[in-house]
ROGU-329229 format. One record per residue (C-alpha): residue in three letters; x, y, z. Coordinates in steps of 0.05 Angstrom, whole numbers. Layout:
// residues N
(node "ALA" (X Y Z))
...
END
This chain:
// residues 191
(node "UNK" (4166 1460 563))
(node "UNK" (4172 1452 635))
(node "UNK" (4227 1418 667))
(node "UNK" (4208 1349 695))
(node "UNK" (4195 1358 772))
(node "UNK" (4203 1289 816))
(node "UNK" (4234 1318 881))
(node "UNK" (4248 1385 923))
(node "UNK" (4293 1388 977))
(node "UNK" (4291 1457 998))
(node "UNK" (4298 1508 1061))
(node "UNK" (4221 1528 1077))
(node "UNK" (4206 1607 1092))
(node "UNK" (4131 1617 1120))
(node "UNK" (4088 1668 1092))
(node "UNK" (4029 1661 1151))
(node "UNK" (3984 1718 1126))
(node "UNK" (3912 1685 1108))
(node "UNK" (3863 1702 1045))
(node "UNK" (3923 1728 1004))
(node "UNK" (3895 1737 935))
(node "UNK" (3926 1736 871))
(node "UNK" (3932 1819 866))
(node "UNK" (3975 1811 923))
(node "UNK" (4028 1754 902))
(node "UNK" (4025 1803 833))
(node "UNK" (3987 1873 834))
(node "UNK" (3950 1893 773))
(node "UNK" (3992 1940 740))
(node "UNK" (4047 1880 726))
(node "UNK" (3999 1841 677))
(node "UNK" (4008 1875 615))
(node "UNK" (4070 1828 604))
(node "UNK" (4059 1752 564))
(node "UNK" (4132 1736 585))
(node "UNK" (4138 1700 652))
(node "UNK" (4209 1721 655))
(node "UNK" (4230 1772 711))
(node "UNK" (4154 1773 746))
(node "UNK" (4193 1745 800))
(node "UNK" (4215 1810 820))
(node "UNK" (4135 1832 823))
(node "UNK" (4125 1781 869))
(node "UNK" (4085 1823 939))
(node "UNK" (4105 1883 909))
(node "UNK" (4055 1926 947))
(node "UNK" (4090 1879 1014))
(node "UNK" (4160 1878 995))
(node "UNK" (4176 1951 977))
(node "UNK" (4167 2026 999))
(node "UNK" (4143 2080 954))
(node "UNK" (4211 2088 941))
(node "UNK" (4214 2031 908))
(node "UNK" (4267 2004 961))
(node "UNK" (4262 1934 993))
(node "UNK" (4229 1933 1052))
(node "UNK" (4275 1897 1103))
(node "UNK" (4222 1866 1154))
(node "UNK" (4185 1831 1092))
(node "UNK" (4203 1758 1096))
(node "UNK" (4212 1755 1022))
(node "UNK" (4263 1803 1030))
(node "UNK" (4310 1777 1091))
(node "UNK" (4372 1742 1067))
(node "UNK" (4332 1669 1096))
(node "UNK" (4292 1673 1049))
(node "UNK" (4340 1673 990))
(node "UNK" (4346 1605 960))
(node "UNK" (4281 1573 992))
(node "UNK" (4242 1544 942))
(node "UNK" (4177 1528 993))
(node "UNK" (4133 1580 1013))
(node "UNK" (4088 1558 1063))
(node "UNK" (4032 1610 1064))
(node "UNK" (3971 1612 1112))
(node "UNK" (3903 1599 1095))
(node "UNK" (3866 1610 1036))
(node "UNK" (3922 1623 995))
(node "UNK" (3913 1648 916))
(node "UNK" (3837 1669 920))
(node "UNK" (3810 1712 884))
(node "UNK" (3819 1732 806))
(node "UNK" (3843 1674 760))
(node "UNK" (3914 1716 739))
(node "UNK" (3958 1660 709))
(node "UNK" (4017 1717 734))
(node "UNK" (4003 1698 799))
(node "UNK" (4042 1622 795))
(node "UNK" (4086 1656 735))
(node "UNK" (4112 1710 788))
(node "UNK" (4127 1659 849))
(node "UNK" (4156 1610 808))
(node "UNK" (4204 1655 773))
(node "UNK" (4229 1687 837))
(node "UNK" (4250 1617 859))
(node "UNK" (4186 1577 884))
(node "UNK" (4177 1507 865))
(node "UNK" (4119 1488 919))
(node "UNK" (4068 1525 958))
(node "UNK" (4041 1495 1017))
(node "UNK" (3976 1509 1060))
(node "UNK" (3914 1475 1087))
(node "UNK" (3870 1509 1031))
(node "UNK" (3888 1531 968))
(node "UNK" (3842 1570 913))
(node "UNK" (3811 1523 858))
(node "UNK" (3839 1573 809))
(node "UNK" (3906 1588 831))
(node "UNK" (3915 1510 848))
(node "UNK" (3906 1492 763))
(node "UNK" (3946 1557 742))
(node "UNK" (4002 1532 794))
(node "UNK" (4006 1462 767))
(node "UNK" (3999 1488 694))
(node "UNK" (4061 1521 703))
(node "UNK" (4104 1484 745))
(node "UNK" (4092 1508 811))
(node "UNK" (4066 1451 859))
(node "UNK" (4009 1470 900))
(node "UNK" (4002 1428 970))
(node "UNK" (3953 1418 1015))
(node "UNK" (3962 1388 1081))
(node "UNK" (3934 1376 1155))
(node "UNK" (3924 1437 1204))
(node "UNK" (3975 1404 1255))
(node "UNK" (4033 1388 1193))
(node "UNK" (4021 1464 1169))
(node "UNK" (4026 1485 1236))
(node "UNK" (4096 1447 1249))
(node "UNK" (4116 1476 1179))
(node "UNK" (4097 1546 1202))
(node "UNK" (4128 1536 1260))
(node "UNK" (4194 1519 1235))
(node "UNK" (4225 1572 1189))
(node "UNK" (4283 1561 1153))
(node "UNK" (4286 1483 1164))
(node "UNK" (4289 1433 1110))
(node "UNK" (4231 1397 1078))
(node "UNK" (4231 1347 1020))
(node "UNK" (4177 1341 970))
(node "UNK" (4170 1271 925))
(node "UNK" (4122 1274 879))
(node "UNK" (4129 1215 857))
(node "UNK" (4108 1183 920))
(node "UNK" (4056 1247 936))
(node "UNK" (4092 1258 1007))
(node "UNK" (4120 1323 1036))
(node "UNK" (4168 1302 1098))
(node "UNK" (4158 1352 1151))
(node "UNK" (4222 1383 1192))
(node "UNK" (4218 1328 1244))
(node "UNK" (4219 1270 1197))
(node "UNK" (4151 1247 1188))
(node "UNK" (4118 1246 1112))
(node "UNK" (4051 1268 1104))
(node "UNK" (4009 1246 1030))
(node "UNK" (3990 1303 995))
(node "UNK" (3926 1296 940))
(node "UNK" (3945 1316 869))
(node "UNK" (3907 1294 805))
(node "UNK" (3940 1246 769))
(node "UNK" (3942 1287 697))
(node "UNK" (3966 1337 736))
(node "UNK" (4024 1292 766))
(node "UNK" (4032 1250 698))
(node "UNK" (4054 1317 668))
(node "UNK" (4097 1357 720))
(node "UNK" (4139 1296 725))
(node "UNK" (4140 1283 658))
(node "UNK" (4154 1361 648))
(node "UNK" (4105 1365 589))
(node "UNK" (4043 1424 591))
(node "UNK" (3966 1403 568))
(node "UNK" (3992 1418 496))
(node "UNK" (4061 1376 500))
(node "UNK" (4016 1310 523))
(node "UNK" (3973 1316 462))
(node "UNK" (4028 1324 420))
(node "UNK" (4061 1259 457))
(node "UNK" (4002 1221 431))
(node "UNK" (4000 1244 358))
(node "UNK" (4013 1172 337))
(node "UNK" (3951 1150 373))
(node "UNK" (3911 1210 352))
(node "UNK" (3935 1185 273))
(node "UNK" (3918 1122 282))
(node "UNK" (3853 1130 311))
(node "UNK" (3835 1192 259))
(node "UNK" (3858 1139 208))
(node "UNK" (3810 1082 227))
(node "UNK" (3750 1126 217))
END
């Protein structure tokens, strides 16, 4: 199960590069694994190290600001193409709790939220600001749907509200069906 998610407070590091598909948060030849444990290290692969295998110092992932920031803000477009749930697994385990842009693939968006990694959209200007502003501090409350920018002001982020009923809850598809075996009883009894 997930752990329940009501609130971020978090260091932000911008990742401004547009149209980054899911091969690129996690390349191909990292999907053969079912365990979401470790992908974090997979995350950008191809961007954060050499053919040597060595860390790549100029990748933001890879500065020492970066460690500890659990909001990526990335540019537009972010998680198109294929429908690889690795993609959220990957970000999430190497420390990710939100992901924020002005457009964010369909896909990516219900894998992310599936798996406790909250996808946010917001305003060209408030992305801007949050691009704009590396390393600062930005809360997230899901609760009240608002992501306070660097300079105080909350913007209202859209989520659905299954989506929201079962990240804060910290309960998957399967752990909300199961929450309403009772129901599911009573009903299958009354028939």
């Amino acid at each position: 199960m997930p752990e329940p998610y009501t609130s971020v407070s978090s260091k932000l590091i911008p990742l401004a590069a547009e149209n980054v598909d899911t091969d690129q948060i996690i390349p191909a030849r990292f999907l053969k694994v079912t365990d979401k444990a470790g992908l974090g290290k997979a995350a950008f692969a191809d961007w954060r190290y050499g053919p040597d295998g060595a860390p790549l110092p100029d990748f933001v992932l890879n500065r020492p600001e970066a460690q500890g920031c659990a909001v990526l803000v990335a540019g537009e477009n972010f998680g198109c193409g294929s429908s690889r749930e690795h993609a959220p697994w990957a970000l999430h385990d190497f420390g990710f709790r939100a992901v924020v842009s002005t457009r964010i693939a369909d896909i990516f968006k219900s894998n992310a939220l599936k798996n406790g990694l909250l996808p946010i959209v917001v305003d060209p200007a408030s992305h801007a600001a949050l691009l704009a502003a590396p390393g600062a501090t930005v809360r997230i409350d899901l609760e009240a749907q608002t992501l306070t920018l660097p300079g105080g002001t909350a913007v209202r982020f859209p989520i659905d509200g299954f989506s929201r009923h079962c990240l804060l809850h910290g309960v998957d598809e399967l752990g909300f069906l199961l929450g309403q075996a009772e129901a599911i009883t009573r009903f299958e009894e009354s028939r």
